[in-house]
ROPALO-660036 format. One record per residue (C-alpha): residue in three letters; residue number from 1; x, y, z. Coordinates in nm, 3 decimals. Layout:
# ROPALO-660036
<site dose="ALA" mimar="NUM" east="X" north="Y" up="Z"/>
...
//
This chain:
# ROPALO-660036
<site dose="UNK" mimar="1" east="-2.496" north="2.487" up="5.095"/>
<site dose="UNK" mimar="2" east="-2.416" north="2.788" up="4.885"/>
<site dose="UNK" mimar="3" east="-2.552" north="2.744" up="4.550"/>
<site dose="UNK" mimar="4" east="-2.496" north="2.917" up="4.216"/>
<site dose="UNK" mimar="5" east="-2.857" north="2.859" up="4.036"/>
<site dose="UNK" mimar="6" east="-2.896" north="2.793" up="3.638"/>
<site dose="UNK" mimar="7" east="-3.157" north="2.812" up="3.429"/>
<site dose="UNK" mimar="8" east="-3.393" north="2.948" up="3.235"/>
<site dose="UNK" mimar="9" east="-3.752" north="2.826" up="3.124"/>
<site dose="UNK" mimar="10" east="-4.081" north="2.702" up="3.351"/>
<site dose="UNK" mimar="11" east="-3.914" north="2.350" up="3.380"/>
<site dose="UNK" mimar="12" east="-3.640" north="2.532" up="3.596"/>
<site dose="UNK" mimar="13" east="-3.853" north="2.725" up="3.825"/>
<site dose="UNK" mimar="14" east="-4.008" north="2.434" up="4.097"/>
<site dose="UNK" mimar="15" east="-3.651" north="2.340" up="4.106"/>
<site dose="UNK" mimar="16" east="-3.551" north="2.669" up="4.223"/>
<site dose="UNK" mimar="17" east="-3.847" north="2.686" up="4.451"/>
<site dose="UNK" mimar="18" east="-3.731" north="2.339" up="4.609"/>
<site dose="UNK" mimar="19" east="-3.362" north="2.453" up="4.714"/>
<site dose="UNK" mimar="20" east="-3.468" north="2.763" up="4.837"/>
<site dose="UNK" mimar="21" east="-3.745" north="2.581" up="5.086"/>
<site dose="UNK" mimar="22" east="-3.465" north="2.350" up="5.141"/>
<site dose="UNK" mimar="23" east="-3.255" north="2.623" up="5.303"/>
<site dose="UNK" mimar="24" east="-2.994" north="2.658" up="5.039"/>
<site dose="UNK" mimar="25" east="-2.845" north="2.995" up="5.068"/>
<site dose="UNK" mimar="26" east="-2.887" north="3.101" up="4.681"/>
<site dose="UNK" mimar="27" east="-2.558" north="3.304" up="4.628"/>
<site dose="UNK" mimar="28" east="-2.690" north="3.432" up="4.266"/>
<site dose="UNK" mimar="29" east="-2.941" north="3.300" up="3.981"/>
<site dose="UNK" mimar="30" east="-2.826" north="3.280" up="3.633"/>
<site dose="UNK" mimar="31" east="-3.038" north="3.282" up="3.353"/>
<site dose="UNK" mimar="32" east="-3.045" north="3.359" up="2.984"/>
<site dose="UNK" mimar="33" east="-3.188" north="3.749" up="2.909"/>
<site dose="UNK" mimar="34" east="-3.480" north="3.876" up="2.866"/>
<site dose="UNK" mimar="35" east="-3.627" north="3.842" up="2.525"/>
<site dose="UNK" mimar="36" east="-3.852" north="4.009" up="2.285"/>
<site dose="UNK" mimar="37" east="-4.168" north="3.842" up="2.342"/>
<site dose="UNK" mimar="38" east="-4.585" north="3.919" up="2.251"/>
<site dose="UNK" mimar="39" east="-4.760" north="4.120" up="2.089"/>
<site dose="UNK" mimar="40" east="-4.581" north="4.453" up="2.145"/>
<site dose="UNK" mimar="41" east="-4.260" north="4.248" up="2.105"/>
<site dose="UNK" mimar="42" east="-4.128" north="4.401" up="2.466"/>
<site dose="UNK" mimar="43" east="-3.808" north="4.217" up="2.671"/>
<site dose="UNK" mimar="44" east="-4.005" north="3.975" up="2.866"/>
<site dose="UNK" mimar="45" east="-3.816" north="3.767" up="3.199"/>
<site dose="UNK" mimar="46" east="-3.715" north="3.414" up="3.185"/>
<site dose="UNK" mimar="47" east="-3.972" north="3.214" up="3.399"/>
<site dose="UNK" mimar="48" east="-3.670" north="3.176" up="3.630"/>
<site dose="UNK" mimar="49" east="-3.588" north="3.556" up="3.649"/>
<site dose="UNK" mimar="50" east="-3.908" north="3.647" up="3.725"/>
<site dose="UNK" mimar="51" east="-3.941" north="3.408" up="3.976"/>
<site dose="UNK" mimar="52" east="-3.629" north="3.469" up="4.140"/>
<site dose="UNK" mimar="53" east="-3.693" north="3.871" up="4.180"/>
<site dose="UNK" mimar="54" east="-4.012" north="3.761" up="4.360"/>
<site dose="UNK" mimar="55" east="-3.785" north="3.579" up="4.598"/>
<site dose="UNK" mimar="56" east="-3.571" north="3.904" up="4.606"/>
<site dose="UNK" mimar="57" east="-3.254" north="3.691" up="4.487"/>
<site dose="UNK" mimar="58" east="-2.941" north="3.815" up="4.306"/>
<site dose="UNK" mimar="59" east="-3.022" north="3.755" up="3.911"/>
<site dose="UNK" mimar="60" east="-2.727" north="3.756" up="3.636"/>
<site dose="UNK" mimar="61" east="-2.807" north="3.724" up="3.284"/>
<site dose="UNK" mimar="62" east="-2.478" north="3.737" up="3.078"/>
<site dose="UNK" mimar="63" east="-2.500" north="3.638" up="2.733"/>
<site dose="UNK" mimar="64" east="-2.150" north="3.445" up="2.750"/>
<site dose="UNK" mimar="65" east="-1.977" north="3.280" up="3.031"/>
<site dose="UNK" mimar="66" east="-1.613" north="3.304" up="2.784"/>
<site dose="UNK" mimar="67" east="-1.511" north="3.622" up="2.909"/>
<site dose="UNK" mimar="68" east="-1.241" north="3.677" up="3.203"/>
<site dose="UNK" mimar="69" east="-1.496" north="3.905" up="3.350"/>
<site dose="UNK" mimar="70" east="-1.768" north="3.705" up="3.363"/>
<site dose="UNK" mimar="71" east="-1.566" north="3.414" up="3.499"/>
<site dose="UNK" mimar="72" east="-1.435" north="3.658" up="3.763"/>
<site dose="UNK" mimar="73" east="-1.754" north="3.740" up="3.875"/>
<site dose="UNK" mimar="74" east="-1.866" north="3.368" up="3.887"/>
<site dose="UNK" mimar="75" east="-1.576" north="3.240" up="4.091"/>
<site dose="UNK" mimar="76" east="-1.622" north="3.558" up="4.331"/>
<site dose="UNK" mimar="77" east="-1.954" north="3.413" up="4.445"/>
<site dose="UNK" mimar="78" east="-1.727" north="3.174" up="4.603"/>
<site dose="UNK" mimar="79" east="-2.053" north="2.896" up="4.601"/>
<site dose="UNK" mimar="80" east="-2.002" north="2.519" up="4.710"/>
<site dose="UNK" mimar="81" east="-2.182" north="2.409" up="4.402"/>
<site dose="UNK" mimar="82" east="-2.394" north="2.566" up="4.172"/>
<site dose="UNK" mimar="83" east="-2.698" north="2.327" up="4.018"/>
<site dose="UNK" mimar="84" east="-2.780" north="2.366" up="3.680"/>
<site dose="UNK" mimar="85" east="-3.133" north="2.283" up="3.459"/>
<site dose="UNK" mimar="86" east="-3.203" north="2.369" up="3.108"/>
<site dose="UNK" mimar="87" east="-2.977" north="2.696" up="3.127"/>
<site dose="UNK" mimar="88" east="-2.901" north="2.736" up="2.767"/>
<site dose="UNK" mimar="89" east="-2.551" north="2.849" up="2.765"/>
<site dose="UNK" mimar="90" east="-2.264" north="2.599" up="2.762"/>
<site dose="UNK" mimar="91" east="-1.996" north="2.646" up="3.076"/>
<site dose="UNK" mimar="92" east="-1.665" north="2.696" up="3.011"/>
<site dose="UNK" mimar="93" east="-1.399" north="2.490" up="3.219"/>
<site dose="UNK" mimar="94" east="-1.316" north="2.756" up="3.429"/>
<site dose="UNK" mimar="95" east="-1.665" north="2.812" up="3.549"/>
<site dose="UNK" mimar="96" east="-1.709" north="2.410" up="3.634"/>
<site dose="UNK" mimar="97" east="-1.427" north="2.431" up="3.835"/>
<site dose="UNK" mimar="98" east="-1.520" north="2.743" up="3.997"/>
<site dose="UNK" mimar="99" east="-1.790" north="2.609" up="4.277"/>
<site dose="UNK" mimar="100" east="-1.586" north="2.414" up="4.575"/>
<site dose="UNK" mimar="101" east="-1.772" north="2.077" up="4.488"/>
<site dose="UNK" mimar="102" east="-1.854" north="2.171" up="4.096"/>
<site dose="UNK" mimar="103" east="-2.154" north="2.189" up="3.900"/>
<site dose="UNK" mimar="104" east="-2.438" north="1.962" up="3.892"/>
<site dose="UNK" mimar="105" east="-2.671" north="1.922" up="3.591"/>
<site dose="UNK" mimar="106" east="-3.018" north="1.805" up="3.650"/>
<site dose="UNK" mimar="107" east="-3.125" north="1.638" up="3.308"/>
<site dose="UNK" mimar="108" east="-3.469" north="1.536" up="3.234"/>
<site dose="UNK" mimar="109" east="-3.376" north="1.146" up="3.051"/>
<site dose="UNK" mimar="110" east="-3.243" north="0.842" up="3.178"/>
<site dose="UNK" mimar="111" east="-2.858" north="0.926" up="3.035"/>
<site dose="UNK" mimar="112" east="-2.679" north="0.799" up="2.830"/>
<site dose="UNK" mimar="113" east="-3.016" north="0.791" up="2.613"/>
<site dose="UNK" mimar="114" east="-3.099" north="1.122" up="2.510"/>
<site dose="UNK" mimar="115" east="-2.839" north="1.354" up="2.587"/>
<site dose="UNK" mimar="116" east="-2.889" north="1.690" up="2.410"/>
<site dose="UNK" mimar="117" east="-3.181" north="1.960" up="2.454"/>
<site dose="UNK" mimar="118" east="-3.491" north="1.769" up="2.377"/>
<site dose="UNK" mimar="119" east="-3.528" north="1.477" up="2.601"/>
<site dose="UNK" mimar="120" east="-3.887" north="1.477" up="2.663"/>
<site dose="UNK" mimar="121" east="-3.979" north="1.526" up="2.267"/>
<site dose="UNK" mimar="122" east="-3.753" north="1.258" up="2.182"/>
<site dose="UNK" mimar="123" east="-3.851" north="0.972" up="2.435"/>
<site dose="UNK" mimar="124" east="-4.220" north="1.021" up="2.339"/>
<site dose="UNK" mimar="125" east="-4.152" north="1.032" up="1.961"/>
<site dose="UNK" mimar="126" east="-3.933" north="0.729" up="1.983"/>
<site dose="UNK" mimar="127" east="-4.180" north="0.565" up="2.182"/>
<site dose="UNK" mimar="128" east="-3.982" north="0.489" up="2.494"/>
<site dose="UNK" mimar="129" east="-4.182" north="0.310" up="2.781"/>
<site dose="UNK" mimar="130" east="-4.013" north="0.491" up="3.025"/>
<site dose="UNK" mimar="131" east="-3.755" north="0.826" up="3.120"/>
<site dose="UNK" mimar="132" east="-3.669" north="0.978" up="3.394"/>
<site dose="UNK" mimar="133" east="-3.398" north="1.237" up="3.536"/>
<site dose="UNK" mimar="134" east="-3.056" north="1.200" up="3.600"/>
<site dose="UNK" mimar="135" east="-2.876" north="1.416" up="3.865"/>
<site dose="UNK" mimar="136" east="-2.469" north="1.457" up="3.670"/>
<site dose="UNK" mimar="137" east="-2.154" north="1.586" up="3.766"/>
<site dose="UNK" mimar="138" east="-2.103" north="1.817" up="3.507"/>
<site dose="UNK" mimar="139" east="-1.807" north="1.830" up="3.256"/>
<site dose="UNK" mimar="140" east="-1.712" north="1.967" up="2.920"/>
<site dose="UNK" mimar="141" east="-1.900" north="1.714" up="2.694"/>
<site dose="UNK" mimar="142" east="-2.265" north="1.734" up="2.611"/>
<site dose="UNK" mimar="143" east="-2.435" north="1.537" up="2.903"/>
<site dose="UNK" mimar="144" east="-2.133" north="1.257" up="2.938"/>
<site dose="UNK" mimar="145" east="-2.034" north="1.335" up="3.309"/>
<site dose="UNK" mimar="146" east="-2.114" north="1.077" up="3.563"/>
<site dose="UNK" mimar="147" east="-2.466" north="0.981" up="3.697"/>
<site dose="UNK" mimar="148" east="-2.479" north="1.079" up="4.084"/>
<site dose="UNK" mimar="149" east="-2.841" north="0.970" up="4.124"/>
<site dose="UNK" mimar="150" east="-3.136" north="0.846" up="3.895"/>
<site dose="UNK" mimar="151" east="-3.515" north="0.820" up="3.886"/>
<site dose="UNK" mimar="152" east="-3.726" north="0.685" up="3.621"/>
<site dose="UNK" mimar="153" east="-4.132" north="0.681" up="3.551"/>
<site dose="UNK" mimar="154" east="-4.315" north="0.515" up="3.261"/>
<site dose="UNK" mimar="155" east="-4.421" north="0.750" up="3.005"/>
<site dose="UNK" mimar="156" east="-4.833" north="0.709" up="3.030"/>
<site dose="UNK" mimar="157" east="-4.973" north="0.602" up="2.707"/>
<site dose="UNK" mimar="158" east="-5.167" north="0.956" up="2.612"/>
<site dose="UNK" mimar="159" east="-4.900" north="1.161" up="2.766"/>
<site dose="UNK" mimar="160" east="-4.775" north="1.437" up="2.637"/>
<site dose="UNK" mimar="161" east="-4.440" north="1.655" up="2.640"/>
<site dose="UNK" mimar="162" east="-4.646" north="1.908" up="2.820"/>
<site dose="UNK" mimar="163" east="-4.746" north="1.672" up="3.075"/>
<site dose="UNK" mimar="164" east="-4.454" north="1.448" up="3.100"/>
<site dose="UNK" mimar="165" east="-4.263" north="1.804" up="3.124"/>
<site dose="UNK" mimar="166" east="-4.438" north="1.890" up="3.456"/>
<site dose="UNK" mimar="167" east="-4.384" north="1.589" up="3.618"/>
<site dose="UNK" mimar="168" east="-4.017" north="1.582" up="3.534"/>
<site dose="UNK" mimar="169" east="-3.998" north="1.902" up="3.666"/>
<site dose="UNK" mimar="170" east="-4.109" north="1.843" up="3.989"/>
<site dose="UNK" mimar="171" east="-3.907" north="1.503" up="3.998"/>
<site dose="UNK" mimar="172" east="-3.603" north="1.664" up="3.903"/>
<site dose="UNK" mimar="173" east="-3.679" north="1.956" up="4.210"/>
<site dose="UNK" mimar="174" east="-3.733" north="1.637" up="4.457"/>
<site dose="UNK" mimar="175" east="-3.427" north="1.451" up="4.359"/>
<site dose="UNK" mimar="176" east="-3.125" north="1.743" up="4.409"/>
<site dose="UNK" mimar="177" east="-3.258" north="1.844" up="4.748"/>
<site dose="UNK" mimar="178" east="-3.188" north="1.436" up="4.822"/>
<site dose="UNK" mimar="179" east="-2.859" north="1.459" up="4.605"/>
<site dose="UNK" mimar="180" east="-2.689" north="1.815" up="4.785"/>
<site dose="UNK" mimar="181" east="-2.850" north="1.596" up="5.137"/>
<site dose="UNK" mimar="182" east="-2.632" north="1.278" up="5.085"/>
<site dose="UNK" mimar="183" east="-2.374" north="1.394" up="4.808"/>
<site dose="UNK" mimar="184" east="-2.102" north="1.319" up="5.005"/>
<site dose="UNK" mimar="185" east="-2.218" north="0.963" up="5.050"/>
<site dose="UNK" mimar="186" east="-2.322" north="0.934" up="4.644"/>
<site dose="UNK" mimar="187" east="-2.061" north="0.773" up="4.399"/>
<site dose="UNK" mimar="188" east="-2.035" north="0.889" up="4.074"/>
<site dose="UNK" mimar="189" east="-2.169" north="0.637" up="3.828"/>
<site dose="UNK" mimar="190" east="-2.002" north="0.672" up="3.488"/>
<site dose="UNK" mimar="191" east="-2.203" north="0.676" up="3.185"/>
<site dose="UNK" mimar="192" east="-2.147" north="0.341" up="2.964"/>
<site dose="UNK" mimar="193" east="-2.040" north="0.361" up="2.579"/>
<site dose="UNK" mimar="194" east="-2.383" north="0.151" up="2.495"/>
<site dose="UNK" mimar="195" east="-2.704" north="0.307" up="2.428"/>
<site dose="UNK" mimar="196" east="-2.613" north="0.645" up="2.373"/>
<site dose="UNK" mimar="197" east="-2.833" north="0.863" up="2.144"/>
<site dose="UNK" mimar="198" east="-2.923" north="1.245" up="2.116"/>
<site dose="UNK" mimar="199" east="-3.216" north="1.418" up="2.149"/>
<site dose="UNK" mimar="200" east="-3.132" north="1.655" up="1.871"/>
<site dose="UNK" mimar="201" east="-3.342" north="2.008" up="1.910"/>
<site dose="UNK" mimar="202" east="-3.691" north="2.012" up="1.712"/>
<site dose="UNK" mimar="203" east="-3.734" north="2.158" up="1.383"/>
<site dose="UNK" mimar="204" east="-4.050" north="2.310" up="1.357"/>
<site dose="UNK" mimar="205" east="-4.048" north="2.156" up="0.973"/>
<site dose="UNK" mimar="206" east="-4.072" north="1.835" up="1.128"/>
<site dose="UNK" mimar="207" east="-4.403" north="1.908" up="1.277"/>
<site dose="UNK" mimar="208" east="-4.635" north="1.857" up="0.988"/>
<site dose="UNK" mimar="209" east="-4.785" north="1.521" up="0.953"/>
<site dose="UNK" mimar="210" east="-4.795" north="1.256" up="0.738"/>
<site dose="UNK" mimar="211" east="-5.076" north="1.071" up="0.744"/>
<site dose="UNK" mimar="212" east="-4.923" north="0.807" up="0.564"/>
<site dose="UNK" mimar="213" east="-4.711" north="0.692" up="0.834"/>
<site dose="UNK" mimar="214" east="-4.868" north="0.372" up="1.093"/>
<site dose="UNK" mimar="215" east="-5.111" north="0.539" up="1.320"/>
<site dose="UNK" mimar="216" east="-4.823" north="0.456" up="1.616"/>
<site dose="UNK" mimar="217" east="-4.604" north="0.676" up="1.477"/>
<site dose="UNK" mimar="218" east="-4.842" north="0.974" up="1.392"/>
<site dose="UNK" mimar="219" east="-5.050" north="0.956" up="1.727"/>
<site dose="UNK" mimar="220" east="-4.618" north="0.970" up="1.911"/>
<site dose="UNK" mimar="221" east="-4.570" north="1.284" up="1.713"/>
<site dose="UNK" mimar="222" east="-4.892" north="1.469" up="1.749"/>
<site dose="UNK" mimar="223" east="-4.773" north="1.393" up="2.157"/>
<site dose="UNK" mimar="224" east="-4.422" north="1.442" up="2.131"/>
<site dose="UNK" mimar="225" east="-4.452" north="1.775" up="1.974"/>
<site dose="UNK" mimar="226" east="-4.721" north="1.927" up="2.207"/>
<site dose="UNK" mimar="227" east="-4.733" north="2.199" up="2.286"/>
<site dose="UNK" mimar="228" east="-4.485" north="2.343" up="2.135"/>
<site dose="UNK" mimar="229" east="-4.416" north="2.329" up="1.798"/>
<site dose="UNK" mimar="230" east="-4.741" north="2.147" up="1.767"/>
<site dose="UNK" mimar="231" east="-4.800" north="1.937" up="1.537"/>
<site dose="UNK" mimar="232" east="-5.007" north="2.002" up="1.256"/>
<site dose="UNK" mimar="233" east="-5.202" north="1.932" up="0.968"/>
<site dose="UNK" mimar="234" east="-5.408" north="2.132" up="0.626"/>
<site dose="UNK" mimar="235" east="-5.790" north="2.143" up="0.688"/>
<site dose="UNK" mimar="236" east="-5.998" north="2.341" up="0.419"/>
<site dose="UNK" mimar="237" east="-5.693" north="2.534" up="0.377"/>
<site dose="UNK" mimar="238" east="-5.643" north="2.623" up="0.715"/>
<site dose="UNK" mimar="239" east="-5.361" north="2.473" up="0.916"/>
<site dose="UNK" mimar="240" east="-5.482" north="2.298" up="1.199"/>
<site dose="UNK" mimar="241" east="-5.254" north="2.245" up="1.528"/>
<site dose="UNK" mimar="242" east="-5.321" north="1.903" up="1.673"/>
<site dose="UNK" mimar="243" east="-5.259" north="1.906" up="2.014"/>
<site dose="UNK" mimar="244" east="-5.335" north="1.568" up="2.188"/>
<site dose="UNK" mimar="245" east="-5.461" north="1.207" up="2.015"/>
<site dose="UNK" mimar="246" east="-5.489" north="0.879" up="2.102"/>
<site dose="UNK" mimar="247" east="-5.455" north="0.520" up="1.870"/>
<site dose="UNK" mimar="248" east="-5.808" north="0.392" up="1.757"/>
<site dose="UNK" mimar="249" east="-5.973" north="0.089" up="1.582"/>
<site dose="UNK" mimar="250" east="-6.039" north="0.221" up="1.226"/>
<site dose="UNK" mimar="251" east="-5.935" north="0.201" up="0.862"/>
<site dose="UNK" mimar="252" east="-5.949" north="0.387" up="0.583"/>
<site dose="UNK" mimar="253" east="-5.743" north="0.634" up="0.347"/>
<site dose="UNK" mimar="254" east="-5.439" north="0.822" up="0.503"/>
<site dose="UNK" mimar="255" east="-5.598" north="1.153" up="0.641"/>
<site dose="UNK" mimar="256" east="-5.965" north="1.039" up="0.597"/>
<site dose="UNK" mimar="257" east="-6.193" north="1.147" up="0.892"/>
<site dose="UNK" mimar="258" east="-6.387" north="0.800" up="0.976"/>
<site dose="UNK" mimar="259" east="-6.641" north="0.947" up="1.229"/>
<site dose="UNK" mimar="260" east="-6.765" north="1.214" up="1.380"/>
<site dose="UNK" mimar="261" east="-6.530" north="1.222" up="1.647"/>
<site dose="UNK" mimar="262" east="-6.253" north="1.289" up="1.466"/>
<site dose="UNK" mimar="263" east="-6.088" north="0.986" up="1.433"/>
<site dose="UNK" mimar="264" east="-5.874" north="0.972" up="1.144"/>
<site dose="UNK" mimar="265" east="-5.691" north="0.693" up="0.945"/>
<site dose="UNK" mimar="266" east="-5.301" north="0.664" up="0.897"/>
<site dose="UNK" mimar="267" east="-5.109" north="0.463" up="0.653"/>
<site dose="UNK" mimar="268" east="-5.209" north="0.187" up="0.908"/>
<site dose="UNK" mimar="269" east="-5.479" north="0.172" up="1.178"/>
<site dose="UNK" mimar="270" east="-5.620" north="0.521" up="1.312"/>
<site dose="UNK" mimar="271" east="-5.610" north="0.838" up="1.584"/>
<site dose="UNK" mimar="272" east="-5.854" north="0.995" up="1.731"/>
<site dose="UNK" mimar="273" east="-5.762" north="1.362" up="1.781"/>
<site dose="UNK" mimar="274" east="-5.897" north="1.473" up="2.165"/>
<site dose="UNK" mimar="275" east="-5.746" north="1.832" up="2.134"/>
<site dose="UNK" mimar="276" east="-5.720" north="2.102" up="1.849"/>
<site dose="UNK" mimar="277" east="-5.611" north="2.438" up="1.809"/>
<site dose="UNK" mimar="278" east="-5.736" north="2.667" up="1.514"/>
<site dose="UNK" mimar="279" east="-5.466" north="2.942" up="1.353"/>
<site dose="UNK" mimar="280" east="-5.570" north="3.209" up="1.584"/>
<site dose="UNK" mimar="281" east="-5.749" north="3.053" up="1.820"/>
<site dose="UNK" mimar="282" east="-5.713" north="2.929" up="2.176"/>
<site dose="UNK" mimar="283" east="-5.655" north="2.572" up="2.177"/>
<site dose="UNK" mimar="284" east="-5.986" north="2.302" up="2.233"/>
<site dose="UNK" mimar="285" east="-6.083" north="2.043" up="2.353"/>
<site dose="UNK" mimar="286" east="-6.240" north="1.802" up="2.046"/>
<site dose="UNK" mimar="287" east="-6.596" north="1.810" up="2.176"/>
<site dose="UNK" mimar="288" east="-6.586" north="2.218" up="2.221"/>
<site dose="UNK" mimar="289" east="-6.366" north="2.204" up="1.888"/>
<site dose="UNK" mimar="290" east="-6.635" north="2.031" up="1.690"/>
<site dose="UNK" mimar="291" east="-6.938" north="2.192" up="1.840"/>
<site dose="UNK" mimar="292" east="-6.806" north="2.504" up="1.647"/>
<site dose="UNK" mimar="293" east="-6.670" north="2.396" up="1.355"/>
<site dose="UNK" mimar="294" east="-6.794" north="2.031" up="1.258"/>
<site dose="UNK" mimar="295" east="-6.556" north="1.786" up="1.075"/>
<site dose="UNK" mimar="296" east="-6.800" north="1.496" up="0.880"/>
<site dose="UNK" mimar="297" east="-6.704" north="1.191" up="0.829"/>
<site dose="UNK" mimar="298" east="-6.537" north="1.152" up="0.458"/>
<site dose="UNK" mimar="299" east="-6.338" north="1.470" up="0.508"/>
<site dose="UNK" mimar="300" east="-5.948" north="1.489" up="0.434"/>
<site dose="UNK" mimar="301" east="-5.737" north="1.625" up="0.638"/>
//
């Protein structure tokens, strides 16, 4: 087919990589622009830019799809369907209806439950047993077009959005090279009124945490919110990114380290933290963590 490619960060790139070994002809790649980014604070690619001038295709990075112009230029392309994942602009009618056989939206949750732009977060914060990705006809609402195809996976019981994110990834790549193969054959599914929810963008001021809460809850957020924000807690007056954790048998005060391992009591039961990162610092495992800066037991975090 003749595809119109969308999207932006890392999670959009094996998809990409996956049509084009397919033997899509990629017509162009939209992305969002390149963005201040380091040290120096220069324009840096999209992961999907960059990736898509290594495979010498046509990149677009308008900063609105609204205008007649860019919707000219869209529709010119004259694609069969263009495939969209995590883009980060919304389309405008006229560019749905632009592609022969419209737009399809690759979204990384079992829909209707978490529609909205952090899926992966949410499902591990909620404590969901299980996502997936969805492969939609895209319309004007926020995720609510039919279900063409559907995949889900049990969310592993240390995972986190880092690592759930990569194997999303690569499920969502798998499953629109099978839904362009057969997507004459699939029938839309639509999306029932029950068990909708939305997976509501993170605030980075929800990231602190409370040791107060049931260790279930604190050792879900510490995951849900790695790596990025990160999680995070005050230690000797330093804040203290905690990057990976898992429940464990112990008791004590909220935020009182019970061991040296770093396992630390909530409001009920324990975590044990298993990865760290230091303001400044790269980020550790809690072995290499501890060997330079030890945490006795009896400390409060």
């Amino acid at each position: 087919m003749r595809i119109i490619f969308m999207g932006t960060p890392d999670f959009s790139v094996p998809v990409l990589d996956a049509l084009v070994t397919a033997g899509h002809e990629i017509a162009a790649v939209y992305c969002q622009p390149p963005r201040p980014a380091g040290r120096g604070k220069k324009d840096r690619p999209s992961p999907v830019q960059a990736r898509a001038e290594v495979l010498g295709l046509t990149v677009r990075h308008p900063t609105s799809l609204k205008t007649p112009e860019a919707q000219a230029e869209f529709a010119a392309l004259k694609a069969d369907i263009a495939v969209v994942v995590a883009y980060g602009l919304i389309l405008p009618q006229a560019v749905l209806d632009a592609p022969v056989k419209g737009c399809l939206n690759i979204h990384a949750s079992l829909l209707p439950r978490w529609r909205g732009a952090a899926p992966i977060h949410r499902a591990i914060m909620a404590g969901d047993a299980e996502t997936g990705v969805c492969i939609m006809q895209m319309e004007a609402g926020l995720d609510t077009g039919p279900v063409l195809l559907r995949e889900a996976t049990p969310i592993g019981e240390e995972e986190t959005t880092e690592q759930l994110h990569d194997r999303l990834s690569a499920m969502g790549a798998a499953l629109i090279v099978t839904a362009l193969a057969r997507l004459d054959a699939l029938v839309p599914e639509p999306q029932p009124d029950e068990g909708v929810t939305y997976a509501t963008k993170i605030d980075k001021a929800e990231a602190r945490i409370d040791w107060a809460l049931p260790a279930v809850e604190v050792d879900r957020k510490i995951r849900g919110l790695s790596p990025f924000p990160g999680a995070w807690c005050d230690f000797e007056g330093e804040r203290l990114k905690l990057l990976a954790s898992c429940l464990a048998p112990g008791a004590g005060a909220p935020g009182e380290v019970l061991d040296d391992a770093l396992t630390v009591a909530c409001g009920e039961g324990a975590v044990q933290l298993t990865r760290l990162q230091r303001a400044g610092k790269g980020a550790q495992d809690a072995d290499v963590f501890l060997r330079g800066r030890p945490v006795p037991a009896g400390t409060r975090l």
